[in-house]
C-alpha positions in Angstrom: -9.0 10.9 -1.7 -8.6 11.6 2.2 -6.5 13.9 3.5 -6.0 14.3 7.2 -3.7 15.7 9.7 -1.1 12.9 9.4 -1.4 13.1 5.6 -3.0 13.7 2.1 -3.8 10.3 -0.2 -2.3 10.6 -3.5 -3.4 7.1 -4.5 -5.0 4.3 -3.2 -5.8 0.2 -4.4 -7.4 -2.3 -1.9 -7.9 -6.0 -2.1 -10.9 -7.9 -0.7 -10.2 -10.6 1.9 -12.6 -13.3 1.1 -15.7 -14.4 3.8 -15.8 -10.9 5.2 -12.5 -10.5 6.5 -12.1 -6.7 5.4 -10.1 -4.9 3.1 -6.1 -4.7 2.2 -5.4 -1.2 1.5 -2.0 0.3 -0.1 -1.9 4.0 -0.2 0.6 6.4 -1.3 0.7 9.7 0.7 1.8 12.7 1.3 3.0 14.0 5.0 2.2 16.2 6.8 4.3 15.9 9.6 7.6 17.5 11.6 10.6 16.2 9.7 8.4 14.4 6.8 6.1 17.7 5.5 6.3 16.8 1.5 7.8 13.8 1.8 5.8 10.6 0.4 5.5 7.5 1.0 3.4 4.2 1.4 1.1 2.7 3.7 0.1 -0.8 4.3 -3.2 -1.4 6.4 -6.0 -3.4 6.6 -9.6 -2.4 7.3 -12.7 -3.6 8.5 -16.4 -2.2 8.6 -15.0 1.2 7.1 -12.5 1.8 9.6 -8.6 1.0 10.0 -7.9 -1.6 12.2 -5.0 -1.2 14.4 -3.1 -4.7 13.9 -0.8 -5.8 11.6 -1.4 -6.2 7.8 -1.3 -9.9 7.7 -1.9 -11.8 4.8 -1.0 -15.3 2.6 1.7 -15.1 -0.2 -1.0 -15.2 -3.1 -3.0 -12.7 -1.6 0.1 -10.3 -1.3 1.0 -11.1 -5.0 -2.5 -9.8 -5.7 -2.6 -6.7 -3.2 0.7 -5.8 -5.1 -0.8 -6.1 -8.7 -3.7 -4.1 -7.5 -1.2 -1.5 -6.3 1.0 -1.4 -9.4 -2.3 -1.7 -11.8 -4.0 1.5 -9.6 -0.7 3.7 -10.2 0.0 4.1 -6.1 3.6 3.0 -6.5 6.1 5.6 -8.8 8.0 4.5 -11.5 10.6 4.9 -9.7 9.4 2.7 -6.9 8.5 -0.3 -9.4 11.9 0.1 -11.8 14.1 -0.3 -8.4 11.5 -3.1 -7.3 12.0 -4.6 -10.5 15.8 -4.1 -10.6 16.5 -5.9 -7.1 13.5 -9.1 -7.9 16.2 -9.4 -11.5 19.5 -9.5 -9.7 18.8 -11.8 -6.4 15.3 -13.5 -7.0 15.4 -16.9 -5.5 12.5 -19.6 -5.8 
């Protein structure tokens, strides 16, 4: 696990883009900064040749299903996180 400055990893999951097109990562941290010190939270990113890149996350609707699944399967989000997840997809899911 990293920790840094900005924040200590608590748990991580990432997704391989297929023909070399990096890495989807979801972590969950803790921060370490003014106003958030303790707090945690998530982070969406993607990654290329070992290092963040800084642009958007942006991926197709199957490959989000999977970096979620990865995510839920690796234990990064809380209970918590998946019950109200799970909660709000049960009372307003649309096709």
């Amino acid at each position: 696990m990293r920790d840094t400055k900005y924040a200590t990893e608590l748990a991580c999951s990432t997704f391989d883009f297929p023909n070399g097109g990096g890495e989807a990562r979801v972590e969950r941290l803790r921060f370490k900064q003014p106003g958030y010190v303790g707090d945690e939270g998530y982070r969406f990113s993607w990654w290329k040749d070992g290092n963040m890149v800084q642009r958007p996350l942006d991926a197709t609707e199957d490959q989000m299903i999977a970096i979620f699944k990865g995510a839920i399967e690796a234990g990064v989000f809380t209970g918590r996180f998946v019950a109200e997840l799970r909660a709000m997809l049960e009372s307003g899911s649309r096709t």
